[in-house]
Structure formats: C-alpha cells, structure tokens
C-alpha positions as a Markdown table, in Angstrom:
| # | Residue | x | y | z |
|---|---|---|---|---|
| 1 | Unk | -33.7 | 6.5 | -10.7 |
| 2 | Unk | -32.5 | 3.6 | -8.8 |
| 3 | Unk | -29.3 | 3.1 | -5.8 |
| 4 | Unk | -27.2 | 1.4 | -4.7 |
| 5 | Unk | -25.0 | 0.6 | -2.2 |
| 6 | Unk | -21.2 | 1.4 | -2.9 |
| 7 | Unk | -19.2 | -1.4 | -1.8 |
| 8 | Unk | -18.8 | -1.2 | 2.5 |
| 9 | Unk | -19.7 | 2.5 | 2.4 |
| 10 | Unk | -22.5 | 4.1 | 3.6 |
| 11 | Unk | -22.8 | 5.9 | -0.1 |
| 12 | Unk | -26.3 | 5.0 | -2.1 |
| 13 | Unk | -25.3 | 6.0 | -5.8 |
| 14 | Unk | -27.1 | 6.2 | -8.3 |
| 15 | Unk | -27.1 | 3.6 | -10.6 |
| 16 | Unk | -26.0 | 5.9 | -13.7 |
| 17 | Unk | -23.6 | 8.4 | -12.8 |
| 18 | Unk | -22.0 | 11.1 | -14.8 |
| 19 | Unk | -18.4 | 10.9 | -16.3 |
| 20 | Unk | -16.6 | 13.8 | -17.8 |
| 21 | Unk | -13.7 | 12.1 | -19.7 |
| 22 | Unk | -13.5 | 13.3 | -23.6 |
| 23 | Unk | -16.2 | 15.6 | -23.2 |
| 24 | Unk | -16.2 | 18.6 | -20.1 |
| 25 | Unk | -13.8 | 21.1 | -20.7 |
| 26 | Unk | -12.5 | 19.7 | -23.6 |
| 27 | Unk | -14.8 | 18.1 | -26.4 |
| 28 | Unk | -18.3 | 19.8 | -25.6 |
| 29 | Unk | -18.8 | 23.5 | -25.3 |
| 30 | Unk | -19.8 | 25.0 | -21.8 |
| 31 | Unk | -23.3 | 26.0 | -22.0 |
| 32 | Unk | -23.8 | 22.3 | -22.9 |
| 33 | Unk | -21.9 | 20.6 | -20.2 |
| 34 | Unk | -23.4 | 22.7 | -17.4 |
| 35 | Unk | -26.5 | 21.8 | -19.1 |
| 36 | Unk | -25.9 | 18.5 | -19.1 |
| 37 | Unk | -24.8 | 18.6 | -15.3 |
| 38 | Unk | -27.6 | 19.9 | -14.3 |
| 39 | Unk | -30.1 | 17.9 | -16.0 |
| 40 | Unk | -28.4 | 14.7 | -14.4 |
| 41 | Unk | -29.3 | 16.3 | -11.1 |
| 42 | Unk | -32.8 | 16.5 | -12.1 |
| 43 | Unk | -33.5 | 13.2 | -13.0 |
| 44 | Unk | -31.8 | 11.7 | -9.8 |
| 45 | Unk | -28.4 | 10.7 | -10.9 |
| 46 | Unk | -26.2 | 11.5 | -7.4 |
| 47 | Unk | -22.9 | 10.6 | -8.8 |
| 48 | Unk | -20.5 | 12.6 | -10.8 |
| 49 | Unk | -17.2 | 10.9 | -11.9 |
| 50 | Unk | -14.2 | 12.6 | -13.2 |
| 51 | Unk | -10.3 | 13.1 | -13.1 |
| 52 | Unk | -7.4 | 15.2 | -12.4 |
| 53 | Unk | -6.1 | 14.0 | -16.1 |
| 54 | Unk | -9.1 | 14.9 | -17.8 |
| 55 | Unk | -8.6 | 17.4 | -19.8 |
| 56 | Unk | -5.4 | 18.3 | -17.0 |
| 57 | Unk | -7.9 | 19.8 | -15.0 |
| 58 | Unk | -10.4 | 21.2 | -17.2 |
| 59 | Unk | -12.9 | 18.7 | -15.9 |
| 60 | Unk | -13.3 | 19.3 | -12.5 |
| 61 | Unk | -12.7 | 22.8 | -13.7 |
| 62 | Unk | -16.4 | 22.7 | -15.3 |
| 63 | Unk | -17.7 | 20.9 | -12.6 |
| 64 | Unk | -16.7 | 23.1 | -10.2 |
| 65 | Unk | -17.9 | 25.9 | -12.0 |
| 66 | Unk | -21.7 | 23.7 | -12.9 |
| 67 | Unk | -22.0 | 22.6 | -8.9 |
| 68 | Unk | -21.2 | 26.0 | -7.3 |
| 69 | Unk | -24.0 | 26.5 | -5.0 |
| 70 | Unk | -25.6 | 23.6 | -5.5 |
| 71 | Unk | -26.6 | 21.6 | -2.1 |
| 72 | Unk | -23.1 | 19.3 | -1.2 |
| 73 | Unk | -25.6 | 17.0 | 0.0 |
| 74 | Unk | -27.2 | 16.6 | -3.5 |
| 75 | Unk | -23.9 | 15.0 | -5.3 |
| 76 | Unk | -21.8 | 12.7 | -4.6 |
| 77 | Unk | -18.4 | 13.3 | -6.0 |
| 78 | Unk | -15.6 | 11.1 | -7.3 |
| 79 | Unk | -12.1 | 12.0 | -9.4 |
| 80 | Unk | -9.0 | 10.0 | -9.9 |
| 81 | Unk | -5.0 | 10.2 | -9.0 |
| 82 | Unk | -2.2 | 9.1 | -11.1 |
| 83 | Unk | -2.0 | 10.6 | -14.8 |
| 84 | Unk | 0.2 | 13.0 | -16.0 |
| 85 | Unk | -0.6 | 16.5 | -14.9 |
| 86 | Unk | 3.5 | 18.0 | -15.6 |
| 87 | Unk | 6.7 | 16.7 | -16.2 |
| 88 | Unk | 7.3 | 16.1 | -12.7 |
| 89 | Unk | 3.8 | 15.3 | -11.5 |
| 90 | Unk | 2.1 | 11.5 | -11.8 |
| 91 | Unk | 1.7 | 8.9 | -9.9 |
| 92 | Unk | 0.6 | 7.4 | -6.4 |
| 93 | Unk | 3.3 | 8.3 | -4.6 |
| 94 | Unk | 2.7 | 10.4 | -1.0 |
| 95 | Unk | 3.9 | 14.0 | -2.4 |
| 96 | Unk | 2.0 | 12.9 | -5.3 |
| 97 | Unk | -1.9 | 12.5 | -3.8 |
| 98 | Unk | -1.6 | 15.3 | -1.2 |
| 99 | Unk | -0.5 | 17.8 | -3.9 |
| 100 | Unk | -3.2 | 16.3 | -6.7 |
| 101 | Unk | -5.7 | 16.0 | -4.3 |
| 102 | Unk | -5.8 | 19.9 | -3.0 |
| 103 | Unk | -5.7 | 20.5 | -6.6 |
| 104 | Unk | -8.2 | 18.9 | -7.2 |
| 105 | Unk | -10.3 | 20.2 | -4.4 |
| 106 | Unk | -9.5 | 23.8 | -5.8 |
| 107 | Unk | -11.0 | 23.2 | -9.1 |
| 108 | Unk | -13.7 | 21.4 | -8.1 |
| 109 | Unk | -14.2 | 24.0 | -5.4 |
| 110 | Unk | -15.4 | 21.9 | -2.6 |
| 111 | Unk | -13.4 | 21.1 | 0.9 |
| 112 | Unk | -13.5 | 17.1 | 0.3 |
| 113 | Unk | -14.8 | 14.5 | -2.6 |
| 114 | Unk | -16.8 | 11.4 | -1.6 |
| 115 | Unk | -15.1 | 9.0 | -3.4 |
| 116 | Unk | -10.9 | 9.6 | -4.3 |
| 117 | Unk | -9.6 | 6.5 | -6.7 |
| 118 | Unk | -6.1 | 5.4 | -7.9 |
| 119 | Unk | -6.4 | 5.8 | -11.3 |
| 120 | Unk | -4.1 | 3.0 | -12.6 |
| 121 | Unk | -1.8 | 0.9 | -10.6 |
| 122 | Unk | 1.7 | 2.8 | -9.8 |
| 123 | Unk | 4.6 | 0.7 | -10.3 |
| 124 | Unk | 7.3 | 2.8 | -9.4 |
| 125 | Unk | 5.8 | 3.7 | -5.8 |
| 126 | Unk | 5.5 | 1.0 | -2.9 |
| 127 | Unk | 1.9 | -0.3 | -2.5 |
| 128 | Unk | 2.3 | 0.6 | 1.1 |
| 129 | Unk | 3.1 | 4.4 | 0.6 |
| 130 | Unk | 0.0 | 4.9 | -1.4 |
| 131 | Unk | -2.4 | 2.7 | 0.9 |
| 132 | Unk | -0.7 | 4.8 | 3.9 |
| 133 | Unk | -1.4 | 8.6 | 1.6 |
| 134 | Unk | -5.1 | 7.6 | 0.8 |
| 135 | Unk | -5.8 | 6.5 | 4.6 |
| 136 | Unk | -4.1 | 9.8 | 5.4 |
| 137 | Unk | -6.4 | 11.4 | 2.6 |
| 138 | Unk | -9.8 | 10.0 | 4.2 |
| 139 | Unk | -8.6 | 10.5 | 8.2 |
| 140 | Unk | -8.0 | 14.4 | 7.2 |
| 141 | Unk | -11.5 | 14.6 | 5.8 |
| 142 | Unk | -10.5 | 15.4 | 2.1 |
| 143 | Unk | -12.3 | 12.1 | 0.7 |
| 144 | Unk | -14.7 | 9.8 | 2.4 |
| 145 | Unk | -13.3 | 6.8 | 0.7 |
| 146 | Unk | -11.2 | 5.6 | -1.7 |
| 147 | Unk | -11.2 | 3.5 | -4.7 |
| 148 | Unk | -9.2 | 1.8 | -8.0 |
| 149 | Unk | -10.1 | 2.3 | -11.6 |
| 150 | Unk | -8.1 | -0.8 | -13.8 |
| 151 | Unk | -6.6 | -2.8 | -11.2 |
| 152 | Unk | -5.1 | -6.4 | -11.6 |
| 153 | Unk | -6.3 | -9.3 | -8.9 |
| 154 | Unk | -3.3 | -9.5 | -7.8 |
| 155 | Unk | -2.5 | -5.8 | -7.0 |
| 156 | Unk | -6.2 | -5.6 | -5.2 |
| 157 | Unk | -5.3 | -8.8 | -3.0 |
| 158 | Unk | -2.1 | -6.6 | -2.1 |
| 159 | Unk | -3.6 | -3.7 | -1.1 |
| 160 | Unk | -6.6 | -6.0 | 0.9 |
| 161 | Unk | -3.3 | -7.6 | 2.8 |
| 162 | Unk | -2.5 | -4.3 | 4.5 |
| 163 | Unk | -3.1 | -3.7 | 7.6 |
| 164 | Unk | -3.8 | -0.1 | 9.4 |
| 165 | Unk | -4.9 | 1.3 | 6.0 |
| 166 | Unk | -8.4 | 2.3 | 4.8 |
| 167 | Unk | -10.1 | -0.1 | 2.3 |
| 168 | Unk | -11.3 | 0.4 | -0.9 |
| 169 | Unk | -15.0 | 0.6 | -1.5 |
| 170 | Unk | -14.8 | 0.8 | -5.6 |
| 171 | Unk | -13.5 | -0.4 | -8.3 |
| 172 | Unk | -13.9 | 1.1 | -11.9 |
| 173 | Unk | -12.9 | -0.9 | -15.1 |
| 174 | Unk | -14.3 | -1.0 | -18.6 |
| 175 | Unk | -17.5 | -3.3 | -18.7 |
| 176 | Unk | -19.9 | -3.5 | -21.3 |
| 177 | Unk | -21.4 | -6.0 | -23.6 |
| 178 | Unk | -18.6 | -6.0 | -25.3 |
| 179 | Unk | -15.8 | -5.7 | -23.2 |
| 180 | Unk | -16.6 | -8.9 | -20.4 |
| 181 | Unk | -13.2 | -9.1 | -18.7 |
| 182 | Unk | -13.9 | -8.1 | -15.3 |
| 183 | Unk | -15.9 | -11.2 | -15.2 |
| 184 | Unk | -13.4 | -13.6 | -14.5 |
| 185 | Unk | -11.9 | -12.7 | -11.5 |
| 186 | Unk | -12.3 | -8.8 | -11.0 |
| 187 | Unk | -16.1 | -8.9 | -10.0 |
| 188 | Unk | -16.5 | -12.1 | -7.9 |
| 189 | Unk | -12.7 | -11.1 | -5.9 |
| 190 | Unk | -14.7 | -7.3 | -5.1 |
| 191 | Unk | -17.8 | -9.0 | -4.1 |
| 192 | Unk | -15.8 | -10.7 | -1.8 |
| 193 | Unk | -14.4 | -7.6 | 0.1 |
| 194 | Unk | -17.3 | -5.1 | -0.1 |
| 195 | Unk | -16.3 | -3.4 | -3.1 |
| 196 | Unk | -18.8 | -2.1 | -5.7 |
| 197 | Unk | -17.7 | -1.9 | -9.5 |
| 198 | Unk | -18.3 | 1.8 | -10.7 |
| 199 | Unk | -18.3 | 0.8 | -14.5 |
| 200 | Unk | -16.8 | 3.2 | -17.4 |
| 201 | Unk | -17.5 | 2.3 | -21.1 |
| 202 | Unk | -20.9 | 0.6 | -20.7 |
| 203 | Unk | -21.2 | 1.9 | -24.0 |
| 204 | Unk | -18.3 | 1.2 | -25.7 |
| 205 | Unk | -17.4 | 4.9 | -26.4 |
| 206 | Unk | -21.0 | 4.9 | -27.5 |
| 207 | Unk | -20.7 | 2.3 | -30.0 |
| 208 | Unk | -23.6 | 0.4 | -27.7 |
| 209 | Unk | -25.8 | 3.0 | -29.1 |
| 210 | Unk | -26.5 | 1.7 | -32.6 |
| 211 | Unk | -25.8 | 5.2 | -34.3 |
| 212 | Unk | -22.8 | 4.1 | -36.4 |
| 213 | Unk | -23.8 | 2.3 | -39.1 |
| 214 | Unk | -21.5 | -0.3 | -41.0 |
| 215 | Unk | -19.8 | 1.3 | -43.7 |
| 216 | Unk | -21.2 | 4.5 | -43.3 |
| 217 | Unk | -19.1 | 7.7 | -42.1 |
| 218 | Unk | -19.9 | 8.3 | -38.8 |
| 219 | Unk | -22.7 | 11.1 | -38.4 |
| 220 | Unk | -21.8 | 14.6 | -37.7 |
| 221 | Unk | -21.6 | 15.9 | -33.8 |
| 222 | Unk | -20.9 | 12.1 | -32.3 |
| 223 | Unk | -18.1 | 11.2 | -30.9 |
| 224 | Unk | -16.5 | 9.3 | -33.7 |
| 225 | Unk | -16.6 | 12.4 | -35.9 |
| 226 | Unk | -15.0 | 14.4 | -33.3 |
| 227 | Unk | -11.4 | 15.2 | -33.2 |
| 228 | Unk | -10.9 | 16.0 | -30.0 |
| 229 | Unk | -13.1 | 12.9 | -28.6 |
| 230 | Unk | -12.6 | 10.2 | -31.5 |
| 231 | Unk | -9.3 | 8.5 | -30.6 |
| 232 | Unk | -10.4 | 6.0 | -28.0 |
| 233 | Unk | -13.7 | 4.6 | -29.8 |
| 234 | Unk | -11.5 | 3.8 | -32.9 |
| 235 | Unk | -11.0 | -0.2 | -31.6 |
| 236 | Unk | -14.5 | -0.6 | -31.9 |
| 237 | Unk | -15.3 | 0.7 | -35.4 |
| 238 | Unk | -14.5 | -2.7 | -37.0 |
| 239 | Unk | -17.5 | -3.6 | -39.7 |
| 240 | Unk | -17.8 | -6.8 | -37.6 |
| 241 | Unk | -18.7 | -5.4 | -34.4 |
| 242 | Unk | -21.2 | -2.2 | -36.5 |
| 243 | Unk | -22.8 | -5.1 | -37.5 |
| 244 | Unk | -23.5 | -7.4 | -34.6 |
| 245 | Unk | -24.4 | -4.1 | -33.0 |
| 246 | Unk | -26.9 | -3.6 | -35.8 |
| 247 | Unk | -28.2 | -7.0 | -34.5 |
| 248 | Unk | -29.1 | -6.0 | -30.9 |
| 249 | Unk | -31.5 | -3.7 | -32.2 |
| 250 | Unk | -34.5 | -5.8 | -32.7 |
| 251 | Unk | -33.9 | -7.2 | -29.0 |
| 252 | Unk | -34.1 | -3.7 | -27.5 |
| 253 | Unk | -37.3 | -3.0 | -29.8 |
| 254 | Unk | -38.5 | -5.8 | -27.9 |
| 255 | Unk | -38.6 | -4.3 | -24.7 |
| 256 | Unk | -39.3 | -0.7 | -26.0 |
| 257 | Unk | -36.0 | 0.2 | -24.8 |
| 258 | Unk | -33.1 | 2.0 | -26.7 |
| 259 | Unk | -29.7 | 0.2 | -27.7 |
| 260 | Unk | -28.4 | 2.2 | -25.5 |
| 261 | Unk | -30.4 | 1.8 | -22.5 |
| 262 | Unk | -30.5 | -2.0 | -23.1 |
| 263 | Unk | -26.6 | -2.1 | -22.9 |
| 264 | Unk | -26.9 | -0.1 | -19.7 |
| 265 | Unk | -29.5 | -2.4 | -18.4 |
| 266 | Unk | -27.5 | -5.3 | -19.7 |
| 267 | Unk | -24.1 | -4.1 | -17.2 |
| 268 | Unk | -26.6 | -3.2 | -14.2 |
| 269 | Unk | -28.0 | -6.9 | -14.4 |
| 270 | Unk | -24.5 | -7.6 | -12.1 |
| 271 | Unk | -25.3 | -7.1 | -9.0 |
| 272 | Unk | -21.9 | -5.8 | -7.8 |
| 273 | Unk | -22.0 | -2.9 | -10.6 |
| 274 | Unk | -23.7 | -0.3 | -8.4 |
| 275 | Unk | -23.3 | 2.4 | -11.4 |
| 276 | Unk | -22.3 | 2.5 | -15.0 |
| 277 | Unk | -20.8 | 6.2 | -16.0 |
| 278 | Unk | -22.1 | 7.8 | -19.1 |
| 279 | Unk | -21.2 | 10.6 | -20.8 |
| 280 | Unk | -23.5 | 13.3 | -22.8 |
| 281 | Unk | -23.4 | 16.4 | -24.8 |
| 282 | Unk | -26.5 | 17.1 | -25.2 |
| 283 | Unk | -29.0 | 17.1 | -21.5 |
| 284 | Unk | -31.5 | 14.7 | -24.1 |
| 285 | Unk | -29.0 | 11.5 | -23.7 |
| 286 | Unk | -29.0 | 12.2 | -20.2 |
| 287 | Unk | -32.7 | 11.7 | -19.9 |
| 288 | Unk | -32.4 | 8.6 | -22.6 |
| 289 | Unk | -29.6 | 7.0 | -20.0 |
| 290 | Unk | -30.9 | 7.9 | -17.0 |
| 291 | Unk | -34.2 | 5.7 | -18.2 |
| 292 | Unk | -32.4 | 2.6 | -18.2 |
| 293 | Unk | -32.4 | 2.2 | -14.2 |
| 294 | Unk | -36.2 | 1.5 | -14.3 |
| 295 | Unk | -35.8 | -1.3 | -17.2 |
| 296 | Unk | -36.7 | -5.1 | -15.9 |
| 297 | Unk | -35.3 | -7.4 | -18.8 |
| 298 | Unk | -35.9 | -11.0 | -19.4 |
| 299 | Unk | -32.6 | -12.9 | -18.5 |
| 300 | Unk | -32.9 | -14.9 | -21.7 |
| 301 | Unk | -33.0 | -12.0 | -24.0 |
| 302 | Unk | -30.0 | -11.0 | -22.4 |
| 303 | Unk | -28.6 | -14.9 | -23.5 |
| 304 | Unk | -29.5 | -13.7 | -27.0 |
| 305 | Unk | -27.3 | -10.5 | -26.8 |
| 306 | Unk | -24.4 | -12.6 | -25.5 |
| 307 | Unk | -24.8 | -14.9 | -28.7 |
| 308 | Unk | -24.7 | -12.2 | -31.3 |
| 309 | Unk | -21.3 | -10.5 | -29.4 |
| 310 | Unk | -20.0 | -13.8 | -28.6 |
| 311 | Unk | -19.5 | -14.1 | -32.9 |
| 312 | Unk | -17.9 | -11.2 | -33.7 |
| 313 | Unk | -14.2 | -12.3 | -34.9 |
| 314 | Unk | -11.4 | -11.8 | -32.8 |
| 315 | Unk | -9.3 | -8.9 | -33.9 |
| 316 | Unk | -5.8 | -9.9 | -36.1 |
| 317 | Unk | -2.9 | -9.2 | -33.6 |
C-alpha cells in the first residue's frame, strides 16, 4: 500500500480507502462486511469513509460494531453531515452538526473521527454558520479536520474567504475515467489551498470493472443485479459505455493489471487525489483494489484509455 498526504493535514491515507455507501448495513450481509473491514486493515488501507445517511445510520452502525477494539491509531475515520436522517433533521446548519455529529460518534463508537465532511452544499444555512459549527466541531476535539464531498468553485472560494474558521483539507467528488469533471476547475482550485481530493466512484458503481457485459443481464450477486444497491449504477449501463469498457480490457492485459485496478490506477495518476474509495462485498475485491497502489503505468497507455471513453456518445437529454 501506498500514502499520501491529505491536503494541509498531518494525515497520511492510504491511497484506497474504504466506503460503505450501498453496501454496510444495508446491501451486504454482516459477516461479510466485517470481513471485508477487516481485511482492508490487513492489507494497509488506513482510511474508512462513510455517512450519517448511509443506510440512516446503519453504516457507521457496522463500523462501529467491525472497529471495536481495534487500535484508534490503526484507522483513520471519515463520515459526512447533511442528508436526511428525519423529518426535521438535515442540513449544515449549527443545531444540525453538533446533534449529527454526537450521533454519529455513538454509532461509530469512538470519542472523535479524523476527518468530518459537508456532505453537499446547504443552501438554506449561511456559509458562515456552518464554517463557524465545523471549527467548533474540530476545537472541541470531535474531528481533526473537516472536509466537502460535491462542492461548486464558487462555494469552496466562499468558505476559503472566511476568516477565524478552520479550513478544509478534503474534497470528495465523483472521479473516474468516466466521469472527468473535477478536472476543470475543482482539482487545480484545491491544489491551490492544500486540499486533497478523496475520490468516490473511481469505478463507476463498478462499471470500471469490465463484469457487465453489453447486452447481457447483469450477473448474479453484483451490484447491478441487486435491489437494494442497483439504482445509482443505472446511468452507466448504456450499450455504448459496456462496450468502450469492453475496449479497456486489452490495455489493462497489458500491464497484467485488472480493469479494475487500471481505473484505480488511472484516478491515482492526479497527484492531488490522495485516495479513491471503493466498495466490496466480498474481502477478495479488497485484495484486487488494494493492488492497484503498487501499479506504475505508462502515461501513453493512459492517452489510449482517454480515446476509447472520449467516443462514447453523449447521452439524449
């Protein structure tokens, strides 16, 4: 496994890390997902990511219950603020991330997380009363630092404005091979400011795999086939995208790599993502992730990825 540093903080992560949404306390069966958790500890990934939303709690429920009595040194812990967890409670607002973030800490049944992130942008609360919770949040010892997961330029160069408040250290959007967006102006504006992108997706719901063939039902016990977990991959079942996928192959053959762990090498070549979250069900994808960190790629057969994705159709409106 490989680290790196998270934005200004003094946190080395790995460079996979863990995610939980879709899958712990919800899609995959305990014994699995403790499983899972605790073979990503053995093979030196440091960072687990998850949030109140997932699951409303049954996320950080599970990981509670897989990291009791394990070493707090050993993990390096992250969840998220701002879905809906009642009719009354979402949001950014002060009342908001002091009563979410205890909650949290109860479930996950440790006294502080490393990392505590916005998980969307809260319109409806002033920037300055969230900036002013979180730095409240860190100075009481509850989180270390704080973070954003889907935030526009403009709503980061707000919240970098501020003054007297904590800054961020992280950002997490959707980055993969497939989904470039963060390119533009998300990635170079955080490299600016000592903030790491913490990636989700890299994947693309696991479409980055290669395991769903074009025109084929998808295969029993993956996501896509799951109805509890299937809803979000749907965008990127089109036959256009299977079969550009399909195309990759022979480039990750070519490096005795995966699909999978050529797309996660692919995202890590950015030197501001210091970690791309993955998911797993079974403790075997761990190990088949986790190998990407030690990859070294040629540049220019990344330029012949790029080409293939770069045809795929745009979708009709």
């Amino acid at each position: 496994m490989r680290y790196r540093q998270l934005g200004a903080s003094d946190l080395k992560v790995s460079v996979i890390s863990l995610g939980s949404w879709l899958t712990y306390g919800v899609g995959v069966e305990r014994e699995r997902a403790i499983a899972c958790v605790g073979r990503a500890l053995d093979v030196g990934i440091n960072l687990i990511d998850t949030a109140n939303v997932y699951g409303r709690g049954a996320a950080e429920t599970l990981l509670g219950e897989a990291l009791a009595g394990m070493p707090r040194d050993r993990y390096i812990l992250a969840t998220k603020v701002f879905g809906e967890m009642g009719p009354s409670d979402r949001g950014l607002s002060r009342a908001q991330i002091d009563k979410q973030l205890d909650a949290s800490l109860r479930r996950l049944r440790v006294d502080h997380v490393d990392l505590y992130q916005c998980h969307r942008y809260d319109v409806e609360t002033p920037l300055e009363e969230t900036m002013e919770a979180l730095t409240g949040a860190v100075r009481s010892g509850k989180t270390r630092y704080i973070g954003f997961s889907e935030w526009s330029p403009q709503n980061i160069e707000a919240a970098l404005a501020l003054e007297g408040v904590e800054r961020f250290v992280s950002s997490q959007p959707q980055y993969s091979l497939l989904w470039r967006r963060p390119e533009k102006t998300v990635i170079p504006l955080c490299a600016r400011n000592g903030i790491s992108q913490i990636v989700w997706s890299p994947l693309a719901q696991g479409v980055l795999t290669g395991k769903y063939p074009p025109g084929a039902p998808p295969p029993a016990d993956t996501r896509a086939a799951s109805d509890e977990m299937s809803g979000p991959i749907k965008g990127w079942m089109r036959p256009e995208v299977l079969e550009a996928v399909q195309r990759l192959g022979p480039l990750a053959a070519r490096v005795d790599a995966t699909l999978a762990q050529f797309a996660l090498a692919w995202v890590l070549r950015e030197e501001n993502v210091a970690s791309a979250i993955v998911g797993a069900s079974r403790p075997e994808q761990v190990d088949d992730n986790a190998s990407a960190a030690e990859l070294s790629i040629d540049p220019a057969i990344f330029d012949e990825a790029e080409a293939i994705v770069a045809a795929i159709p745009a979708r009709s409106p």
